[in-house]
C-alpha positions in Angstrom: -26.8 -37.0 241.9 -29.9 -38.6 240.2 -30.5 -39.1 236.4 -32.6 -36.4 236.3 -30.0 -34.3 236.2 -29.6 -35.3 232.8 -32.2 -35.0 230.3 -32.7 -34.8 226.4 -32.6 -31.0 224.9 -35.6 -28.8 224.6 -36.3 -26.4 222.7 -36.7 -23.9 226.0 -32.8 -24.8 226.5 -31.5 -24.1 223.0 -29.8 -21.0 223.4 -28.6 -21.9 226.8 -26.8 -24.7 225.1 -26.0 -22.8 221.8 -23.8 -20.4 224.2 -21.6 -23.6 225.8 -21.1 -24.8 222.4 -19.7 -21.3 222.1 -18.1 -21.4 225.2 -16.7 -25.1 224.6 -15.3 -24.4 220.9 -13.2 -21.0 222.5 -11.4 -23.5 224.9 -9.4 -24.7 221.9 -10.0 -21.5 219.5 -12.4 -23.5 217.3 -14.1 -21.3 214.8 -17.9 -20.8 216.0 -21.1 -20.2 213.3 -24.0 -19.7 215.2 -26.3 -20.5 212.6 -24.9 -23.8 211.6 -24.9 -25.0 215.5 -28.6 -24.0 215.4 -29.2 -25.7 211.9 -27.5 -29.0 213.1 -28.7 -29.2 216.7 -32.6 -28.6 215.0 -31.5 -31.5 212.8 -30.6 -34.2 215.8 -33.7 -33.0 217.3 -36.0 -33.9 214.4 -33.7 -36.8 213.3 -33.1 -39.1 216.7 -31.8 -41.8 215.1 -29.1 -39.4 214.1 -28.3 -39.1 218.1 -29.0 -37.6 220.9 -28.2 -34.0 223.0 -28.4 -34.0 226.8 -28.3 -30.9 229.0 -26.6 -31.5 232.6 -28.2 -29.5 235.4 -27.3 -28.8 238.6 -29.2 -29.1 241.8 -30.9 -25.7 241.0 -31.9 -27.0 237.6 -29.6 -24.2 236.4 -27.6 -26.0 232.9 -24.0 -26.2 233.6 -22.9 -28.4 230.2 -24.1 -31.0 227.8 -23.4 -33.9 226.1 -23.8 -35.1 222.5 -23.7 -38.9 220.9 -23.8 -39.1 216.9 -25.1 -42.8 215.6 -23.5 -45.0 213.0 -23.4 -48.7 212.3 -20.5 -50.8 212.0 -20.4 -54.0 211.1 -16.8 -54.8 212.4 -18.3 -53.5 216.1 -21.3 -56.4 215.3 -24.4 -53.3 215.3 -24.8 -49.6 215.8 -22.4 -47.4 218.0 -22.2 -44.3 219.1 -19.5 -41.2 219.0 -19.3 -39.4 222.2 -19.4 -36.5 220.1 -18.8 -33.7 222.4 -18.8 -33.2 226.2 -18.6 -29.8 228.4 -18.7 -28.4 231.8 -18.6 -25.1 232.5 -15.8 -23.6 234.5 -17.8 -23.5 238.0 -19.2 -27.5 237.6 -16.2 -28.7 236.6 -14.3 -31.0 239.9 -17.7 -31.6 241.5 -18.7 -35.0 239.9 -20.4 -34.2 237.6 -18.2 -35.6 234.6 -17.7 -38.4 235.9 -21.6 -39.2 236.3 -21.7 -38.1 232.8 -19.8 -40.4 231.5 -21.4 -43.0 233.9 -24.6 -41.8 232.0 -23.5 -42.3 228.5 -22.1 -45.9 229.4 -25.8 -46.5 231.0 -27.2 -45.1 227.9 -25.5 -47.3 225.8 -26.7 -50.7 227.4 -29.9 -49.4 227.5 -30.2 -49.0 224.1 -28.3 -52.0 222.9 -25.4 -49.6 221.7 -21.9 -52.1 220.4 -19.1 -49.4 221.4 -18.6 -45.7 222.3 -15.7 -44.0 220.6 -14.6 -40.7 221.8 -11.7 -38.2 220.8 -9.5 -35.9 223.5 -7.7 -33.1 222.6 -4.1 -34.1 223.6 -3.6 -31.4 226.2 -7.0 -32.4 227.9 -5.5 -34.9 229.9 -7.9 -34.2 232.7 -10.8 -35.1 230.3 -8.3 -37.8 229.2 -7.9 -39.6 232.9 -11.8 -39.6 233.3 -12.1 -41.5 230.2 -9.4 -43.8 231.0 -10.7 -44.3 235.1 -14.4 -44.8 233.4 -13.2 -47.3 231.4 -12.5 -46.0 228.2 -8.9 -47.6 226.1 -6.5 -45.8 223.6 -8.0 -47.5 220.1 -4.3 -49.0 218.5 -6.0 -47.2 214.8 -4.9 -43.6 214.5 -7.9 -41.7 213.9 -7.4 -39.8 210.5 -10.2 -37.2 208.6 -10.8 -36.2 205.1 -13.4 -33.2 204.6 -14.7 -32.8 200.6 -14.6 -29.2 199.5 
């Protein structure tokens, strides 16, 4: 596998990557609004210092998942970090490498661009997900993480 098979979101792959959002959020019966995934993913692309979408191809440049980092400072981490937002392979790339070069990708990525810490979340029952993190290199934080959403 090269890096190529990696590579920022275009506008010719937005609904390809619109349906494995759709796809990805079923997994864990995750409500789905179509217009706000296209709203927000127009936003990261016209806003980069927001973060970043990838699209993960496969040999026959066909898109088989994707990957998204949101941006944030922190001064405890000492500079700006990023939140492996989301992650997905579909069904038939999943076992083949392929996550395991993503995440490879994303640690790249983030000492290429001076990044202080990636924080992630699993689903608890994802504990395939959960062992790639953990053989990439990735620690349980000792914080719970915790969430308040305004009205």
């Amino acid at each position: 596998m090269n890096h190529e098979i990696i590579r920022p979101l275009t506008p010719a792959y937005l609904n390809a990557f619109i349906d494995m959002k759709r796809d990805f959020f079923a997994i864990d019966g995750y409500p789905f609004d179509d217009a706000l995934m296209r709203e927000n993913t127009g936003y990261f692309l016209a806003h980069p210092e927001a973060g970043a979408v990838f699209m993960i191809f496969d040999e026959t440049e066909t898109p088989i998942g994707f990957l998204i980092l949101a941006f944030m400072f922190s001064f405890e981490f000492g500079g700006r970090i990023a939140f492996l937002d989301e992650l997905y392979l579909g069904d038939k790339a999943r076992g083949k490498g392929y996550g395991k070069y993503a995440v490879n990708f994303v640690k790249e990525y983030a000492a290429n661009n001076n990044l202080k810490a990636i924080f992630l979340e699993v689903e608890h029952h994802n504990e395939r997900a959960g062992g790639l993190y953990e053989a990439s290199g990735f620690k349980d934080h000792h914080r719970r993480l915790m969430i308040y959403r305004p009205e």
